[in-house]
LOKEFI-699835 format. One record per residue (C-alpha): residue in one letter; x, y, z. Coordinates in steps of 0.25 Angstrom, whole numbers. Example, Ala and Ser with C-alpha at 12.3 -4.5 7.8 and 13.67 -1.06 7.14 Angstrom:
<nodes>
<'a'; <49; -18; 31>>;
<'s'; <55; -4; 29>>;
</nodes>
This chain:
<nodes>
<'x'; <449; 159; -1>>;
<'x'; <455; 170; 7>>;
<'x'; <447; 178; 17>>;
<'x'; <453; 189; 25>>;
<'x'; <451; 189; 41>>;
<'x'; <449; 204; 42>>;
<'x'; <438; 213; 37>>;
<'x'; <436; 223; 29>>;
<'x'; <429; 236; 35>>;
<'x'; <436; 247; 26>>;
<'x'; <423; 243; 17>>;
<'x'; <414; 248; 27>>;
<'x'; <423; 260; 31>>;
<'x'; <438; 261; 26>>;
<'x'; <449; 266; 36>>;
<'x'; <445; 260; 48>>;
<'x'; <438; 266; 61>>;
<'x'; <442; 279; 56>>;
<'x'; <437; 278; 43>>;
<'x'; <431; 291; 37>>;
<'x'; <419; 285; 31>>;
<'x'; <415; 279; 43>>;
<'x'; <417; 294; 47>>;
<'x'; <408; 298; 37>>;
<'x'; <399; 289; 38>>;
<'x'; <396; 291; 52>>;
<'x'; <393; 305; 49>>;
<'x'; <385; 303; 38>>;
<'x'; <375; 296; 47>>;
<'x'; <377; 306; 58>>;
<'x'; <369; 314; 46>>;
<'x'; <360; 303; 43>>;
<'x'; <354; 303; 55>>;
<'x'; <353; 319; 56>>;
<'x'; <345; 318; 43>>;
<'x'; <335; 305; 50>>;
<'x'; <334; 313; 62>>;
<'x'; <328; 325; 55>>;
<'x'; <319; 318; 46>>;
<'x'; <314; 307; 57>>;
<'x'; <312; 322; 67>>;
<'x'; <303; 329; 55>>;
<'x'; <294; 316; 54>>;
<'x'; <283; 319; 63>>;
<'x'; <276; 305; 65>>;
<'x'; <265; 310; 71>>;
<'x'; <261; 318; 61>>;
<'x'; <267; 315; 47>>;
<'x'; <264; 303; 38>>;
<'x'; <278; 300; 33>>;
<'x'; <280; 303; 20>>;
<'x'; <283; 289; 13>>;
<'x'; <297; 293; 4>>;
<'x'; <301; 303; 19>>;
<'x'; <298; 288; 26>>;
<'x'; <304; 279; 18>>;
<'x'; <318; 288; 18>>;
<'x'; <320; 289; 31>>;
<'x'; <319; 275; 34>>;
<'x'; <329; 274; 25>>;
<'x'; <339; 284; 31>>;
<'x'; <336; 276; 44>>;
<'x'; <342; 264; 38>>;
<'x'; <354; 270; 30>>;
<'x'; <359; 278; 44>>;
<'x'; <357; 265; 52>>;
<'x'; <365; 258; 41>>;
<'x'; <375; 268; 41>>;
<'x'; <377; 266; 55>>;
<'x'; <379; 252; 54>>;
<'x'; <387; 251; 45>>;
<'x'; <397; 261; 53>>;
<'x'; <397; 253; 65>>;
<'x'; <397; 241; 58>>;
<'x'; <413; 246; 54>>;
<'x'; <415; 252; 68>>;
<'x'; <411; 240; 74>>;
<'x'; <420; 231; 67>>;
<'x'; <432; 239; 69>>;
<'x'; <429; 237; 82>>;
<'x'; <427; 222; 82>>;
<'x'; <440; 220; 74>>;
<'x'; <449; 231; 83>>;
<'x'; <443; 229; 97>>;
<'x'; <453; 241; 101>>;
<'x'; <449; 251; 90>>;
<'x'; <443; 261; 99>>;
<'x'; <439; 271; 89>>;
<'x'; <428; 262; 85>>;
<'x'; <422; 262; 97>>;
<'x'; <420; 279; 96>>;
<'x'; <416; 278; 82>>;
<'x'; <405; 267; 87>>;
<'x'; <400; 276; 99>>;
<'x'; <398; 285; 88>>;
<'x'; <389; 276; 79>>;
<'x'; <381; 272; 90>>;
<'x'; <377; 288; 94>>;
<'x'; <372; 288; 77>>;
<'x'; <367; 276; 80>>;
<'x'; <357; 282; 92>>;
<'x'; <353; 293; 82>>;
<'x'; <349; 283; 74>>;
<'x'; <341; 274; 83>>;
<'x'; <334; 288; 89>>;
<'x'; <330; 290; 75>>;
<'x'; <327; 277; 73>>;
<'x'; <318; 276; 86>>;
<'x'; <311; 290; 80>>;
<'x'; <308; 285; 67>>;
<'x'; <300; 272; 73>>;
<'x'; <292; 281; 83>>;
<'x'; <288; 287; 72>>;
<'x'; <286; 275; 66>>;
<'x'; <276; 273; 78>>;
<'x'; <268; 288; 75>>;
<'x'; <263; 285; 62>>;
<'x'; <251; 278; 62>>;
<'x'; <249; 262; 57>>;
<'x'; <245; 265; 43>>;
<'x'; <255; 275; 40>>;
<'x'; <264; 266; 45>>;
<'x'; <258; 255; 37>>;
<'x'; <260; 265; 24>>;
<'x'; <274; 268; 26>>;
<'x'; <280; 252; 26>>;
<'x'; <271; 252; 13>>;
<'x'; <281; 260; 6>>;
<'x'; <290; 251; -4>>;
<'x'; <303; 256; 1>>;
<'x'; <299; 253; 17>>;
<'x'; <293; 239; 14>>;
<'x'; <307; 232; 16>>;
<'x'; <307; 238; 31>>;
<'x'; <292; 238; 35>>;
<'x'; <296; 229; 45>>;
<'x'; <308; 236; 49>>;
<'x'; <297; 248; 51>>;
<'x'; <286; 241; 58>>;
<'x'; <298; 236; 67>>;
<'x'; <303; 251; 71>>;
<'x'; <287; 256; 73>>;
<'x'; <286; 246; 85>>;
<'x'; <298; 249; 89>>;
<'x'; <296; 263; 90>>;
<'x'; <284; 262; 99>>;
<'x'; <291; 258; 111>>;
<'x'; <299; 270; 110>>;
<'x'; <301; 281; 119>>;
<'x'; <304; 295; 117>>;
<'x'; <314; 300; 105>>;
<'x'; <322; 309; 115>>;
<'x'; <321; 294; 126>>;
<'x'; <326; 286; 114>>;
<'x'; <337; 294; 109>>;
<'x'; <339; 297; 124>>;
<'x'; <341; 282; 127>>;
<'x'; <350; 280; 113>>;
<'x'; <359; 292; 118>>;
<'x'; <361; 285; 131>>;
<'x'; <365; 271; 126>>;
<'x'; <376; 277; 117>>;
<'x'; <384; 279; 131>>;
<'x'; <376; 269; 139>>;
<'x'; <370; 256; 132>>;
<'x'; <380; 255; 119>>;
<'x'; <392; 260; 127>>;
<'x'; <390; 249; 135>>;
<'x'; <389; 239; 127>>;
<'x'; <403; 246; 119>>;
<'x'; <408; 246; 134>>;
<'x'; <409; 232; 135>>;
<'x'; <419; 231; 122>>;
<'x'; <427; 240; 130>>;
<'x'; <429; 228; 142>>;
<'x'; <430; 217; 133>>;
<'x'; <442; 222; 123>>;
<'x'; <449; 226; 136>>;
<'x'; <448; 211; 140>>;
<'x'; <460; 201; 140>>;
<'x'; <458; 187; 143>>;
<'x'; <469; 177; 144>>;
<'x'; <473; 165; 138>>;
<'x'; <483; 156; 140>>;
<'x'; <487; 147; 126>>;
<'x'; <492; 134; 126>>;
<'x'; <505; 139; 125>>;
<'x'; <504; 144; 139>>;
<'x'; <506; 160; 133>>;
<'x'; <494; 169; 139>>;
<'x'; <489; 178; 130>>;
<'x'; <476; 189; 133>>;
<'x'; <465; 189; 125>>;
<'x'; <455; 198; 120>>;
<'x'; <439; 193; 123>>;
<'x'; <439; 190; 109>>;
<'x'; <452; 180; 107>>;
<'x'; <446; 175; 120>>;
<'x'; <434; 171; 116>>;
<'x'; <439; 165; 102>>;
<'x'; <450; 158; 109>>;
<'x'; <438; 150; 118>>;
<'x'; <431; 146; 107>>;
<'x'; <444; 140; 102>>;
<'x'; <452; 126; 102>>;
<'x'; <460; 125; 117>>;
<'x'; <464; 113; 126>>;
<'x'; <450; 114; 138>>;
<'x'; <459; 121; 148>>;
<'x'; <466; 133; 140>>;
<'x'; <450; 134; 137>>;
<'x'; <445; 133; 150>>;
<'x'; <457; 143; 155>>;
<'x'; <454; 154; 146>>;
<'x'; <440; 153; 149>>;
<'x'; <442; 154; 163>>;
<'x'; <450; 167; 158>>;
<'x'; <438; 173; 149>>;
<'x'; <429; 171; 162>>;
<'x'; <438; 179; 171>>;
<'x'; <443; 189; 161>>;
<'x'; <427; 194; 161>>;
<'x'; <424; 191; 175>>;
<'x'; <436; 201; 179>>;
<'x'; <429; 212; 170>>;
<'x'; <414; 207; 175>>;
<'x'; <411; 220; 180>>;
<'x'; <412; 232; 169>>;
<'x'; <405; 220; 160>>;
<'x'; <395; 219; 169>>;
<'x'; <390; 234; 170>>;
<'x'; <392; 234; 156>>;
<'x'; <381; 224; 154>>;
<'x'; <374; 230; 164>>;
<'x'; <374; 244; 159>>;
<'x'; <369; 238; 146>>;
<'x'; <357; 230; 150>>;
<'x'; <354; 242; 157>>;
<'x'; <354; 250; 149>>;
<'x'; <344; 241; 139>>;
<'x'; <335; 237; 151>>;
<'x'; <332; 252; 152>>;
<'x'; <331; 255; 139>>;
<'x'; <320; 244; 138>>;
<'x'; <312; 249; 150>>;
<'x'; <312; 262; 145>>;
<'x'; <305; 257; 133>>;
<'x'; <297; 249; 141>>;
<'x'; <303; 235; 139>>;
<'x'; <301; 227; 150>>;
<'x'; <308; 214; 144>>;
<'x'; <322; 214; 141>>;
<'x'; <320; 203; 130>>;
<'x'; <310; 211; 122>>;
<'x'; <319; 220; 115>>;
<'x'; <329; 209; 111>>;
<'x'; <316; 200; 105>>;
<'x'; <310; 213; 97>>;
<'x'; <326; 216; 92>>;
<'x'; <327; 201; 86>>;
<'x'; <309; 203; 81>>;
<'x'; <308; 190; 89>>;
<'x'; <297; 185; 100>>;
<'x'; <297; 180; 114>>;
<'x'; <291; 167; 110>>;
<'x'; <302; 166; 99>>;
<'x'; <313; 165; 111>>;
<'x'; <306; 158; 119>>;
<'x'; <303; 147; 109>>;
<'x'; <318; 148; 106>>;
<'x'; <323; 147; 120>>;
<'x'; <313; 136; 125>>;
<'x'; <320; 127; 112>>;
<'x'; <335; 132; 117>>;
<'x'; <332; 128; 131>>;
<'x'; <325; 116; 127>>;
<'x'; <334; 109; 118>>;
<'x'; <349; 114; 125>>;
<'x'; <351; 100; 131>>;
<'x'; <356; 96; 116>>;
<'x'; <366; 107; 117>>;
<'x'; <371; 104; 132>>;
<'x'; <372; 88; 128>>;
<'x'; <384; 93; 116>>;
<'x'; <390; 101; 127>>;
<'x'; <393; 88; 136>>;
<'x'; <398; 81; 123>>;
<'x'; <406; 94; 121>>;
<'x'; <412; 92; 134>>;
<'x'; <415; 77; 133>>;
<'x'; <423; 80; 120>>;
<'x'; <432; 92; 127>>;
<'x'; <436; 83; 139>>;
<'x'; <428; 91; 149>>;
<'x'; <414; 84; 156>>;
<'x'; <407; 96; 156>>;
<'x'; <411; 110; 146>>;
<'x'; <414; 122; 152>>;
<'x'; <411; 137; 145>>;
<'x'; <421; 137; 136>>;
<'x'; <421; 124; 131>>;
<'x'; <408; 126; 126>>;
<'x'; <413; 133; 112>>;
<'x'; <426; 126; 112>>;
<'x'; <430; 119; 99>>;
<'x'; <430; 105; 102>>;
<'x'; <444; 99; 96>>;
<'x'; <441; 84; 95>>;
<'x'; <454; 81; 84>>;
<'x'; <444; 81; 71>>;
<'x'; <450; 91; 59>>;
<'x'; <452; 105; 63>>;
<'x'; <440; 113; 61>>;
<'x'; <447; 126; 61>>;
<'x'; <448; 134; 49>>;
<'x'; <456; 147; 43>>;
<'x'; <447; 158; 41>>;
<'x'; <447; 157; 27>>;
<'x'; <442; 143; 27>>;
<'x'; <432; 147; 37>>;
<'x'; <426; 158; 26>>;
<'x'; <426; 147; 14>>;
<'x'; <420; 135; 22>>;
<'x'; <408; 146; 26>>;
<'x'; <406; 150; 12>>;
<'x'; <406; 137; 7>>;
<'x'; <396; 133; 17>>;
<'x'; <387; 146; 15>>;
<'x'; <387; 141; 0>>;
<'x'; <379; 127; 3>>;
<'x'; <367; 135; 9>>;
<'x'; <367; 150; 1>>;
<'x'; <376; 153; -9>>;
<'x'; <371; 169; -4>>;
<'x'; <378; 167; 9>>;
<'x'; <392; 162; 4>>;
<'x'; <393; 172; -7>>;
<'x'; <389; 183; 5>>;
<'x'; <401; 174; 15>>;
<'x'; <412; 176; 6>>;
<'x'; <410; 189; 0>>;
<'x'; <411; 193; 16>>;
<'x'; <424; 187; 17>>;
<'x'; <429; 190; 4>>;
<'x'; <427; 204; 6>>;
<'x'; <431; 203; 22>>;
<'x'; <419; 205; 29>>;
<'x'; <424; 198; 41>>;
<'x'; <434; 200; 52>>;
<'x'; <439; 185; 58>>;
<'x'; <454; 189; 61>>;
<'x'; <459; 183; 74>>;
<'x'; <466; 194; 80>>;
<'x'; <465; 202; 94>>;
<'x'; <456; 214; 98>>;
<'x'; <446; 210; 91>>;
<'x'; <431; 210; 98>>;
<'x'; <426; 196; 101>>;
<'x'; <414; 188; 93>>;
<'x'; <409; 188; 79>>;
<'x'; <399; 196; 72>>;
<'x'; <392; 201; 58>>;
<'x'; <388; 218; 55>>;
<'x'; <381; 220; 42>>;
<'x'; <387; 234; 36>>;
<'x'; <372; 240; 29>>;
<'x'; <378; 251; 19>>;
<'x'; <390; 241; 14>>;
<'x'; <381; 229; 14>>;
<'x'; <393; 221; 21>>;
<'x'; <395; 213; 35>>;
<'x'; <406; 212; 43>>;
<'x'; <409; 200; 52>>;
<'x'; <419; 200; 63>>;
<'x'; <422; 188; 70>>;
<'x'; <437; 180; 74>>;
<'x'; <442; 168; 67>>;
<'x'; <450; 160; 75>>;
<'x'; <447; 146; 63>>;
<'x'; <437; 139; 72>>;
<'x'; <424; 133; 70>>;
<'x'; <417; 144; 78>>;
<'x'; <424; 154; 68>>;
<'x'; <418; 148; 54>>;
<'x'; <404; 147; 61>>;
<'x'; <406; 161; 65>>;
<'x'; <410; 166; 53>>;
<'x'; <398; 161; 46>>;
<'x'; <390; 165; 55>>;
<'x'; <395; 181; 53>>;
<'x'; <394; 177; 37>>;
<'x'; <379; 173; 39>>;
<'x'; <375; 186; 47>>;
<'x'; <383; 193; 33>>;
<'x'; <373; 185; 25>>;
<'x'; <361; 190; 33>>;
<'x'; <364; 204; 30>>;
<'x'; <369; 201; 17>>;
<'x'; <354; 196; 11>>;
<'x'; <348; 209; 18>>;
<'x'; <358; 220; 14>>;
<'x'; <349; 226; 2>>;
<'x'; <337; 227; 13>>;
<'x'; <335; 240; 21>>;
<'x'; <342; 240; 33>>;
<'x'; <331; 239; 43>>;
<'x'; <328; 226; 36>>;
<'x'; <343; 219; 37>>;
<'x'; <338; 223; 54>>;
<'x'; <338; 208; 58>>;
<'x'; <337; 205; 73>>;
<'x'; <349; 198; 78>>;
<'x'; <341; 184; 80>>;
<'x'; <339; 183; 64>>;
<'x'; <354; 190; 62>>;
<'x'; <357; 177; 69>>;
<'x'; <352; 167; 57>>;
<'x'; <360; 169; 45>>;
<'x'; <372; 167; 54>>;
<'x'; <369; 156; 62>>;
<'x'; <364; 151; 49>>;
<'x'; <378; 152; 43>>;
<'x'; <385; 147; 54>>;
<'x'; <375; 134; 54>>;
<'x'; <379; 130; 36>>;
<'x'; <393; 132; 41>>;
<'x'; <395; 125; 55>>;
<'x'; <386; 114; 47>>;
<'x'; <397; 114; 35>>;
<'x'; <407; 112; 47>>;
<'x'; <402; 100; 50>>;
<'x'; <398; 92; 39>>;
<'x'; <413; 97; 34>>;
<'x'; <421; 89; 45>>;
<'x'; <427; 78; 40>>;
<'x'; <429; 70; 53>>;
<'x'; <418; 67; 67>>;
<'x'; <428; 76; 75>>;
<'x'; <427; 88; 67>>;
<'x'; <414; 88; 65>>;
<'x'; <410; 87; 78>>;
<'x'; <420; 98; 80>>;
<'x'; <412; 106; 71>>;
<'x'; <400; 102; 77>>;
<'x'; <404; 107; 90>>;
<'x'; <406; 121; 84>>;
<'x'; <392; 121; 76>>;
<'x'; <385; 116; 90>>;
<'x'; <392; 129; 97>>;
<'x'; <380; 136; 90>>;
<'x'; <368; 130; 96>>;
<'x'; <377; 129; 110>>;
<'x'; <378; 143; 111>>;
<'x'; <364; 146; 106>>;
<'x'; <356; 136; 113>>;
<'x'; <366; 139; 127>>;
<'x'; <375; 150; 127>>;
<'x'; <367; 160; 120>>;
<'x'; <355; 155; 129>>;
<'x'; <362; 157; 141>>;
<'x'; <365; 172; 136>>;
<'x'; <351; 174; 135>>;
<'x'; <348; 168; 150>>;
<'x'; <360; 177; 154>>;
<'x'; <354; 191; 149>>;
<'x'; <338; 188; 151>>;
<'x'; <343; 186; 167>>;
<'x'; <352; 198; 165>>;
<'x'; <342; 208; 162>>;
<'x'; <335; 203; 170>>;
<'x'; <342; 206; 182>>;
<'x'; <348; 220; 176>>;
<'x'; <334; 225; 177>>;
<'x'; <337; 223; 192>>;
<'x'; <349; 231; 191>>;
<'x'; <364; 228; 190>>;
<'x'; <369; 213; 186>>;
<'x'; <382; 212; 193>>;
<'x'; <395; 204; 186>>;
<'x'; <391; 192; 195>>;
<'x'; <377; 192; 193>>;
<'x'; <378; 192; 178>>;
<'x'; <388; 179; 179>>;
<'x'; <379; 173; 187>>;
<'x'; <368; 178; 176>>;
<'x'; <377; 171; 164>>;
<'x'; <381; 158; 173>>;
<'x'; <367; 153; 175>>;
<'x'; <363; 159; 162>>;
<'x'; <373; 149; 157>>;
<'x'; <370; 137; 164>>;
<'x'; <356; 139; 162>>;
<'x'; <360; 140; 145>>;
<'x'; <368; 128; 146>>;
<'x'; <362; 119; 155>>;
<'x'; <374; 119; 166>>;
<'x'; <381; 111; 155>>;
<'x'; <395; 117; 156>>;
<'x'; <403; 117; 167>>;
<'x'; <409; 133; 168>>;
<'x'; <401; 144; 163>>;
<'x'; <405; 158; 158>>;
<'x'; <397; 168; 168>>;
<'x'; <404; 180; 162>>;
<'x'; <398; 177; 148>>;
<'x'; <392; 189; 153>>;
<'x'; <403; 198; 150>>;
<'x'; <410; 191; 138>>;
<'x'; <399; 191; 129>>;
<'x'; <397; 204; 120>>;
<'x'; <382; 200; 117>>;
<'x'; <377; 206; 132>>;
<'x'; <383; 219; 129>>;
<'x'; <378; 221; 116>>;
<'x'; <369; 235; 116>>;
<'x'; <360; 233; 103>>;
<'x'; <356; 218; 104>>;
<'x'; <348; 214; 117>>;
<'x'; <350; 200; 122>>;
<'x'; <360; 196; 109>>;
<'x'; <358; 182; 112>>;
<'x'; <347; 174; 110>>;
<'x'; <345; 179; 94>>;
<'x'; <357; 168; 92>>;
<'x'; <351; 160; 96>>;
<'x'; <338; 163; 89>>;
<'x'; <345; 165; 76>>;
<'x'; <353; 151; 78>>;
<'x'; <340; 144; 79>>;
<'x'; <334; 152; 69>>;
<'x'; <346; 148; 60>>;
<'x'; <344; 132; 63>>;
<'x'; <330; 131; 58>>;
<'x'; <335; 139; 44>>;
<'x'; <347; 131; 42>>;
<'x'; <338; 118; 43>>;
<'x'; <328; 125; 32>>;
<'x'; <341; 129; 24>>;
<'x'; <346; 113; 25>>;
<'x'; <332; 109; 17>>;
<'x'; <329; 119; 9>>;
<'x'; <336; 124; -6>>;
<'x'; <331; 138; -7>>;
<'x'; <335; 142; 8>>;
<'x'; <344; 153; 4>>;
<'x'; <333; 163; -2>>;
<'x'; <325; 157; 9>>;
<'x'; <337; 161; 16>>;
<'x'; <339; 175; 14>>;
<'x'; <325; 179; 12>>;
<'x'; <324; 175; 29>>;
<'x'; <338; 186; 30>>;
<'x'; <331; 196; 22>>;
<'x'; <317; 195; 33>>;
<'x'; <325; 195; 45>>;
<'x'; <323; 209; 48>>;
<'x'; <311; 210; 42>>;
<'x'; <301; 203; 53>>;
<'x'; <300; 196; 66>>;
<'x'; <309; 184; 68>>;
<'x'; <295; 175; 69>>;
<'x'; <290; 181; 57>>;
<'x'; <304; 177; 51>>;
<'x'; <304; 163; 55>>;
<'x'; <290; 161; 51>>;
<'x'; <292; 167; 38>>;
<'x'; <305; 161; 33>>;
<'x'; <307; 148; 41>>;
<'x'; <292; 145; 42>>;
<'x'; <295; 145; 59>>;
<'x'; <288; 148; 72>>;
<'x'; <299; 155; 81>>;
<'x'; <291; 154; 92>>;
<'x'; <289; 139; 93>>;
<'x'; <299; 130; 98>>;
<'x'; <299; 122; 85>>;
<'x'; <308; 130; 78>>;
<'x'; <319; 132; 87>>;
<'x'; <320; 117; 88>>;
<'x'; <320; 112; 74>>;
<'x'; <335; 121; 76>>;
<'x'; <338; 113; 89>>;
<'x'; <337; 101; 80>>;
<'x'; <348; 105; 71>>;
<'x'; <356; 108; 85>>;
<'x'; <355; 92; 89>>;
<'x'; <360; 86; 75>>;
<'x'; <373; 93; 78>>;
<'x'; <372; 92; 92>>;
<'x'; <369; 77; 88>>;
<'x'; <379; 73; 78>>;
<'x'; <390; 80; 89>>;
<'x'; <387; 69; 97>>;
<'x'; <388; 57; 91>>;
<'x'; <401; 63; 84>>;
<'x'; <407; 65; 97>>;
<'x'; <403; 52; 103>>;
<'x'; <413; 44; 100>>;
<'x'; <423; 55; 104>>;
<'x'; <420; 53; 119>>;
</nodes>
C-alpha cells in the first residue's frame, strides 16, 4: 500500500499558520482562562467547603483549557518542525506559552488551595464519582502545592521565564537552523548542510574517511559557534537552579525524579546494573571495530551501518510502514489497527527534504484524539526502528484518550515503554527476517544501537549534566570547561573504548536546552530497561495485550514503583530487575559474535 510522506495538519487547523480557527481558538481560551481566574479568585479556601458540583467543574475547566493549549501548540509546533524557516510560528508560539503561564499561575492557586482544606475535606472531595478517575492526579497537585511560594512570586517567576528561561531555550533554535556544515560527496561536489541532513547523513552508509571528514566538520562547525551555545545553556541552568532554590531545592536531581514519580533508590539500582554489566556492550564495540577495518572506533563509527555485502536492509518508506504493521499484528492486533490507521490518514511527517529540524518525535492532540509523528526517512534500518518507535508512543495515547487528561499525564520514563517496546517486536522481526548471516548481523548491529546508547551514551549525558550543575552552582561554565565536562563524561560512559570523542556533544544535542524536562536523559534509559522486562513477559504469555494496555492506561495514575509492582509483579529498586533486561542484551550481543567470527 501507498502511504504518503507528508502529513496532514489542516485536520488540526486548516489554512496553515495563519489559520483563522487557530485564531479563534486561541482567543477562546484567552477567555477560558478569564472565567477560571475569577472562579479559582472567589474560592476562599480558608474559609469555604467547596461545594462538590462548583468542585468537580472547575477541574474540568482546568483540563479542557490545558487541552486547548495543547492542542494549539501541538500544530504550531509542527509547522515549525516541518518549515524550520517559518518565523511566524515562532510569534504565534511565544504567545501560547504567555496563556500557558496564566494557566500554570492558575494551576499553582488551585493546589495551594488544595493544601488550605483540611484532610477530611480533602478525603470527601476524591469521593465524588466524577473526581475518582484523578484522585491521584489530585493528591499529586496538593503535595505539590505545599512547596509553593507566594501567588504574586509564582506568577512573578512565570512572567520572567517567558523572556528568560523558555526564550532561551527558543534561542537555541535560532543558532542551530542558522548552521551550515559541509560535506564533501563521493563525487567530490561540496554541498552545505543543515544540522539536520547532517546528522542523518552520519548515521548513513559511507567509505570510513568521507565519515570521518564530515565528522571532523560537525565538530568544528559547533566549536566555531561554542560561545552563544555556551551562555545559552548557561542562562538556562540558571535560570532552574534558581528557581529550585527559591523553592528550597537543594538537589538538582529531585525535581526531575518527582517529574517521572520515581525514587532515588530506583536510579541508583538502575545505574549500579548499567555500570556493572557495560563491559558486554564495550566487547561488541571492539568486534564493530574489527569488522570496519579500524582497530579501535572512533565517535562516529559507533552508529554507522555496518555494510558487510549481506542483502540490502534498506527499505522504501512504504515497505518500512507495512513490514511494522505486519510485526505489530504478531503481538496486538490493537496496536496494528491504531499503526495503520496513523498512516493511512497521514499522521506522520518522514519526507527527506531541507529546512527541516533534526530528530524525531510523537505530540498527542487531546481535543482531536489524534498524534502526530515527525521524523526523516532516509530507507535505513535506524529509520523503520524509528518509525515504530513514534507509532508506539501513538498507541500509548491512543489506549488513554477517553481518560481525563490529567490521567493520560505520564512522566517521560513510562512514555518511554510502549516505544521502546514497539521498536523491540520490529527490530526483532528484522532479524529473524534476514535470509543470509551477513544481513542479519547487519541488522543486529542496528538493534544493539539501542542498548549501546542507553547503556553508554545516554549514560554519559547523565555524567555530563550532574557535573554540570554542579559546577554552575559555582558560577559560569565556560565553552572549554563544558568540553572538558562532556569528554570525561564520555570516556568515563564508555570505558575509553573509542578512539576520538565528541566534546561539543554539548552543543549539538537539543535535549540540554530543553525548558520543561529537567535532565531528559536518563528516563530512556529507564523506559528501555522497563520495556525489556515486558517484552519478555509479552514472549510467554497469551493474554499480554489486555495486560498490556491496562499497564498504559496506570501510567499516570501512580508511582513508577507502584506501577512495577502492580503490573509486572517487580521491585524497581533491586538490581534484579534491571538485570533479567541485561540478559535479553547478551543473546544479541551473543549471537553477533559468533555470526561475525568467521568474518574476521
Amino acid at each position: 500500500m501507498h502511504y504518503s510522506e507528508t502529513w496532514d495538519l489542516d485536520r488540526i487547523f486548516p489554512g496553515g499558520i495563519s489559520s483563522p480557527k487557530l485564531q479563534a481558538k486561541i482567543t477562546k481560551i484567552t477567555q477560558q482562562l478569564a472565567e477560571a481566574r475569577t472562579a479559582l479568585t472567589n474560592w476562599r479556601t480558608d474559609a469555604d467547603t467547596p461545594d462538590n458540583d462548583w468542585f468537580v467543574l472547575i477541574v474540568n475547566d482546568l483540563q479542557k483549557i490545558q487541552a486547548g493549549l495543547a492542542q494549539c501548540e501541538v500544530f504550531v509546533v509542527a509547522v515549525q518542525s516541518a518549515d524550520a524557516k517559518n518565523t511566524q510560528a515562532g510569534t504565534i508560539l511565544n504567545q501560547l506559552y504567555q496563556l500557558d503561564n496564566q494557566l500554570d499561575n492558575l494551576l499553582n492557586r488551585f493546589k495551594k488551595g488544595l493544601v488550605n482544606l483540611d484532610d477530611s475535606t480533602f478525603k470527601t472531595i476524591l469521593t465524588q464519582p466524577a473526581l475518582k478517575t484523578v484522585a491521584f492526579n489530585l493528591t499529586e497537585m496538593r503535595e505539590q502545592g505545599r512547596d509553593l511560594l507566594a501567588d504574586s512570586t509564582e506568577a512573578l517567576i512565570n512572567n520572567l521565564s517567558l523572556d528568560g528561561f523558555q526564550a532561551w531555550s527558543d534561542h537555541y533554535d535560532t543558532l542551530v537552523n542558522q548552521l551550515k556544515i559541509n560535506y564533501t560527496d563521493e563525487h567530490g561536489q561540496t554541498h552545505q548542510l543543515s544540522a539536520g541532513q547532517a546528522q542523518n547523513m552520519l548515521a548513513a552508509a559511507m567509505p570510513n574517511a568521507q565519515r570521518a571528514q564530515l565528522m571532523q566538520n560537525w565538530e568544528a562547525t559547533w566549536q566555531a559557534n561554542a560561545a552563544p551555545f555556551a551562555d545559552t545553556l548557561n542562562h538556562l541552568a540558571g535560570f532552574r537552579l534558581t528557581n529550585y532554590q527559591a523553592h528550597g531545592l537543594t538537589n538538582f536531581l529531585q525535581k526531575p525524579l518527582e517529574l517521572n514519580r520515581m525514587s532515588q533508590a530506583t536510579l541508583d539500582a538502575m545505574y549500579q546494573v548499567v555500570a556493572e554489566d557495560k563491559g558486554l556492550l564495550l566487547h561488541y564495540l571492539q568486534r564493530k571495530a574489527a569488522l570496519l577495518g579500524k582497530s579501535q572506533l572512533d565517535w562516529q563509527d559507533v552508529e554507522a551501518p555496518l555494510d558487510l555485502g549481506g542483502q540490502p536492509t534498506s527499505q522504501t518508506y512504504d515497505q518500512a510502514a507495512d513490514f511494522v504493521i505486519t510485526n505489530f499484528q504478531k503481538f496486538s492486533p490493537k496496536m496494528a489497527h491504531l499503526a495503520k490507521y496513523a498512516l493511512e490518514h497521514r499522521w506522520v511527517e518522514a519526507e527527506n527534504r531541507p529546512n527541516k529540524r533534526p530528530g524525531g518525535y510523537m505530540d498527542n492532540l487531546p481535543e482531536t484524539q489524534e498524534s502526530r509523528i515527525f521524523m526523516t526517512f532516509t530507507g535505513s534500518p535506524n529509520d523503520t526502528a524509528t518509525l515504530a518507535h513514534e507509532l508506539g508512543h501513538a498507541f500509548h495515547a491512543d489506549v488513554i484518550k477517553d481518560l481525563p487528561l490529567w490521567r493520560q499525564d505520564y512522566a517521560m520514563n513510562v512514555a518511554e515503554t510502549a516505544s521502546t517496546f514497539s521498536e523491540l517486536i520490529v527490530a526483532d522481526a528484522s532479524v529473524k527476517a534476514a535470509c543470509d548471516p551477513k544481513t542479519k548481523l547487519q541488522l543486529l548491529d542496528t538493534k544493539i544501537q539501542n542498548p549501546l546508547a542507553m547503556f553508554l551514551d545516554i549514560r554519559a549525558r547523565f555524567l555530563f549534566e550532574t557535573r554540570f550543575y554542579d559546577a554552575r552552582k559555582r558560577g559560569i561554565v565556560t565553552p572549554d570547561e563544558l568540553s572538558t565536562l562532556m569528554l570525561d563524561a564520555q570516556k568515563e560512559a564508555y570505558g575509553n573504548a573509542l578512539t576520538t570523542y565528541h566534546p561539543m556533544f554539548w552543543a549539538s544535542k537539543l535535549h540540554f536546552y530543553l525548558s520543561d524536562v529537567p535532565f531528559y536523559n536518563f528516563p530512556y534509559t529507564f523506559g528501555y530497561l522497563f520495556s525489556l522486562g515486558i517484552y519478555a513477559q509479552a514472549k510467554q504469555q497469551p493474554d499480554f495485550e489486555d495486560r498490556y494496555i491496562a499497564l498504559l492506561r496506570d501510567t499516570a495514575n501512580m508511582t513508577t514503583e507502584e506501577l512495577a509492582q502492580k503490573h509486572l509483579g517487580v521491585d524497581l529498586t533491586k538490581p534484579a530487575f534491571w538485570q533479567a533486561g541485561v540478559a535479553l542484551i547478551k543473546r544479541d550481543i551473543d549471537e553477533f559474535m559468533a555470526l561475525s567470527a568467521p568474518l574476521l
